[in-house]
C-alpha positions as CSV (number, residue, x, y, z in Angstrom):
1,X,0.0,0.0,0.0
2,X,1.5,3.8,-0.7
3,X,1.7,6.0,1.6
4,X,0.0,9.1,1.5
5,X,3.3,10.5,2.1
6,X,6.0,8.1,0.0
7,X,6.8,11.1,-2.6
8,X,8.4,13.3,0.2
9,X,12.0,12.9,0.8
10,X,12.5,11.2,4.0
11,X,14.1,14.1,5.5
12,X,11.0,16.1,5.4
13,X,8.8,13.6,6.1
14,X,10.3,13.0,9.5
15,X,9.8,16.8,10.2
16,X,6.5,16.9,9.8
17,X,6.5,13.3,12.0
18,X,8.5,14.9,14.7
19,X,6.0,18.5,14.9
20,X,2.8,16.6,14.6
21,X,4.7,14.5,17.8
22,X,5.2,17.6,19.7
23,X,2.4,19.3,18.9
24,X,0.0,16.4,20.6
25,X,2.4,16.2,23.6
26,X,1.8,19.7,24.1
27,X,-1.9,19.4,23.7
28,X,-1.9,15.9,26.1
29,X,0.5,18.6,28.5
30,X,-2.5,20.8,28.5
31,X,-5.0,18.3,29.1
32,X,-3.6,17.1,32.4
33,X,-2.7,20.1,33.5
34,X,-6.3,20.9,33.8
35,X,-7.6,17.9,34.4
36,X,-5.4,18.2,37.7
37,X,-6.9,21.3,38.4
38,X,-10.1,20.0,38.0
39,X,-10.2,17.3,40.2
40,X,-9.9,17.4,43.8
41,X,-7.4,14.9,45.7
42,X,-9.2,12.2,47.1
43,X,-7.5,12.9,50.7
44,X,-10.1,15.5,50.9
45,X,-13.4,12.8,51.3
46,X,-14.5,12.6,54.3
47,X,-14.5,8.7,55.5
48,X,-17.8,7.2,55.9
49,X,-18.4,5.6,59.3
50,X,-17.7,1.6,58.2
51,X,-14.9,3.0,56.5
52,X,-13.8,4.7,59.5
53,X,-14.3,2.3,61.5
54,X,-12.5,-0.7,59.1
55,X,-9.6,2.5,59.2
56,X,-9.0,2.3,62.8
57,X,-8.9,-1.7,62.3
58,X,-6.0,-1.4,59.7
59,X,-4.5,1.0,62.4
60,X,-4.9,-1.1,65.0
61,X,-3.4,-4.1,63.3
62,X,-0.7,-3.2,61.0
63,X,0.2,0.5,62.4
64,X,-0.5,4.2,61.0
65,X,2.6,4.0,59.5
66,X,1.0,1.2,56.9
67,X,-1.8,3.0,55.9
68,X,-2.3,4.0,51.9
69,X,-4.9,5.8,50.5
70,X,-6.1,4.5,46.5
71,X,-5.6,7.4,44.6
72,X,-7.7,6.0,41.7
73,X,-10.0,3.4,41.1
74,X,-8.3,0.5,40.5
75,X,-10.0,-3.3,39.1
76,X,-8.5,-6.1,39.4
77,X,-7.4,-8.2,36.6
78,X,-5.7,-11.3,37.5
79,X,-6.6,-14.0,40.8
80,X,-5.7,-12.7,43.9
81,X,-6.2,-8.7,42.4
82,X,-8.3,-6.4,44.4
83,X,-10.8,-4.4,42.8
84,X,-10.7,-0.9,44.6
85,X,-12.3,2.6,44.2
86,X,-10.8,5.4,44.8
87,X,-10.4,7.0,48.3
88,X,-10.3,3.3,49.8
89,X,-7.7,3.0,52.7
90,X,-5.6,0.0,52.9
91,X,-2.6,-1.3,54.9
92,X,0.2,-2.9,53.2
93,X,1.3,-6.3,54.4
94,X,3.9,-6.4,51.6
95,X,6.0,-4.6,48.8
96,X,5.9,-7.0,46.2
97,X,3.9,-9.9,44.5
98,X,4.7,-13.4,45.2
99,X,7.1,-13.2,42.2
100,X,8.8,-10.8,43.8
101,X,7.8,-7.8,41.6
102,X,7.4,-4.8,43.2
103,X,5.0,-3.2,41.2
104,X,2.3,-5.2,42.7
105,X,1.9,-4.6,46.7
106,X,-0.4,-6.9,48.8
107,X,-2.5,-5.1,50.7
108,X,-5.5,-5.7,53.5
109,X,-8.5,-3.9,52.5
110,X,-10.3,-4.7,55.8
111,X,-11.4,-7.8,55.0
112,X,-9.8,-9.0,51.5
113,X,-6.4,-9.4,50.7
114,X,-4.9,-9.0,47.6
115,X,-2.4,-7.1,44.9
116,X,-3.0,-3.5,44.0
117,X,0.2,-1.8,41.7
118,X,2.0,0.3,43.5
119,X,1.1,3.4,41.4
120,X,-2.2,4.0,42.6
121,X,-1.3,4.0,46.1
122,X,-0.4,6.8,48.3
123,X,1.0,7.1,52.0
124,X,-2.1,7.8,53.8
């Protein structure tokens, strides 16, 4: 199949890749610039009373210091993944999967256990 551009010399033709490039990572720049303006971080929710209450349990049994807040709402995809929403506290039991990767953290959610990743975690 031709390309729409095959007649351009190839030096040109990777010009116009490399603005078109730029020119979308500055627009992407702009978009999450206000989408973080536009969103408020989840540590401002106010707990519900289970959840407060399954809070001080995570407290009580792993330590304050254990405590991470999801920052986004997270599904799980594989066994032994946790399906989360965000603003959900958890207590991390460990920093890494049973494979040792430490992308994947097993947490306690008050109740089930199971991998998050690491990303969408936040010291709470």
């Amino acid at each position: 199949p031709q390309m729409p551009h095959g007649h351009m010399p190839l030096p040109s033709f990777w010009k116009m890749v490399e603005d078109t490039l730029q020119q979308s990572s500055a627009q992407l720049r702009t978009f999450c610039q206000t989408f973080e303006t536009v969103t408020p971080s989840p540590v401002t929710q106010p707990l519900n009373p289970a959840e407060e209450r399954k809070v001080l349990s995570l407290v009580s049994k792993h330590g304050p210091d254990k405590l991470y807040q999801v920052t986004s709402n997270i599904s799980g995809s594989k066994d032994l993944d946790l399906t989360l929403l965000r603003g959900q506290i958890v207590a991390l039991l460990q920093s890494a999967d049973t494979k040792g990767n430490t992308s994947r953290w097993l947490v306690d959610a008050g109740g089930p256990r199971g991998f998050v990743p690491a990303a969408k975690l936040q010291p709470y």
